[in-house]
Steps between C-alpha positions, in 0.01 A plus 500: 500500500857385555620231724830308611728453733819640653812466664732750701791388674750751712819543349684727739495507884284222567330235405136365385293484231149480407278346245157692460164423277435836297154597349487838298180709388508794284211697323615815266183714393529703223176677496331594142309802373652881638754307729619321247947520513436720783481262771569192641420365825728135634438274748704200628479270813821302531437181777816287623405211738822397626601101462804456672739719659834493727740714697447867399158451325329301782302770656174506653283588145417233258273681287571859290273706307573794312213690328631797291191759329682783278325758252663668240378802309663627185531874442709479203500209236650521136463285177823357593366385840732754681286541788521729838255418790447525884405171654374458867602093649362381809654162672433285832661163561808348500761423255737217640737535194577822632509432861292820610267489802107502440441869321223715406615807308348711197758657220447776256771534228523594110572258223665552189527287222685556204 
């Protein structure tokens, strides 16, 4: 578990800034046995409570929560840890960093690692 705190300010075409309490969870399971380096399920849950804020940033939400599940299976892995997978993310919340609206969306994609 991470925590901290940051600070955004606008730099062009506006003003206002923000200073936010952050608390970060993240759990990586790597399970053993016949799944072992074939897959790998994530989850994180990202919380920003919002301390102060002005001009651009002061908007009706004080609170943000981003919880982000993803599963990755490997179909390919090498001795050199080249790896090729599919992976399958699902996500619901809100990242204020970014400054996208509340979202619920699932993504399938392929990862490569050389």
């Amino acid at each position: 578990m991470l925590s901290g705190v940051e600070y955004e300010e606008v730099a062009n075409g506006g003003d206002g800034d923000t200073l936010r309490a952050t608390v970060v969870t993240e759990v990586v399971l790597y399970p053993q046995g016949v799944l072992k380096d074939i897959i790998v399920f994530e989850m994180s849950n990202k919380y920003w409570n919002e301390l102060s804020a002005s001009g651009k940033f002061d908007d009706k939400e004080d609170n943000f929560n981003l919880l982000k599940i993803d599963a990755t299976y490997y179909l390919f892995r090498n001795k050199k840890n080249d790896s090729f997978g599919v992976q399958l993310v699902y996500q619901n919340g809100t990242d204020p960093n970014k400054g996208l609206d509340d979202q619920s969306l699932v993504t399938f994609g392929f990862v490569f690692i050389r």
